[in-house]
N, C-alpha and C positions, 0 to 999 in steps of 0.2 A: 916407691916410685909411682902406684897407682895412686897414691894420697897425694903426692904433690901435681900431678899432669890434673887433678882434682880441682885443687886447690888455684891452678892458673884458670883453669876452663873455668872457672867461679869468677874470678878479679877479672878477667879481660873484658866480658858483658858487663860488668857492674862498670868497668870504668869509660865503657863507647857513651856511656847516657841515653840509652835508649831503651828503658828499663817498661817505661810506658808502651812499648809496642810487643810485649811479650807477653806470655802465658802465665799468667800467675799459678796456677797449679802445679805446671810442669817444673816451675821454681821452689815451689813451696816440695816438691817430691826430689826434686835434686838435692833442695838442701839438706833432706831429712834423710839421706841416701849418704851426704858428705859426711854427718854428722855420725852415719852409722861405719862408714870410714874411719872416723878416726878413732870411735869405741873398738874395735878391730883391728886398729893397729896398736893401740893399746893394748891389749887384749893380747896379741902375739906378741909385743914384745915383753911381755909378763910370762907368756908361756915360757921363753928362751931364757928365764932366771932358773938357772941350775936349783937354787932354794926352793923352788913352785914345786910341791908334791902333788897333789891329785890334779893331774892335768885331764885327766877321762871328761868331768864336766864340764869343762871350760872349753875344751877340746872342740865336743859339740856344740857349745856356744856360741865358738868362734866360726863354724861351721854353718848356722843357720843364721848370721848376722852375713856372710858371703853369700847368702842365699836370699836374705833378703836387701842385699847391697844391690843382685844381676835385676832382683820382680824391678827395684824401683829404676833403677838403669834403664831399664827395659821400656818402661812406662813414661820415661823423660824423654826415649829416644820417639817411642811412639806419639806422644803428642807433640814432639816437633816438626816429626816429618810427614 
């Protein structure tokens, strides 16, 4: 759900055309934020394969990829507002 409200907040500024009147850093940290979205969603939905045995590492993977999902969130929110 978090990946696709993602996914729209991305397309709706790309498609007003006013790309030029924006932060490029705060984009370049969104995208790389999105990007870490969707290795994460990946990433869980691998966990949920009943076949996937050592899940401990991945576990924390998943865990510090959500952690570095909120730092870049955080840093998109803050150079917008």
């Amino acid at each position: 759900m978090l990946l696709a409200l993602a996914v729209i907040h991305t397309w709706v500024p790309m498609q007003a055309g006013r790309m030029g009147l924006t932060n490029a850093t705060g984009l370049w940290i969104a995208t790389v934020a999105l990007l870490l979205m969707l290795v994460q969603g990946t990433t869980g939905w691998w966990l949920k394969s009943p076949r996937f045995a050592p899940r401990v590492p991945t576990c924390s993977f998943n865990y510090l990829l959500m952690c570095g999902i909120v730092l870049l969130v955080g840093a998109h929110l803050w150079l917008k507002g």
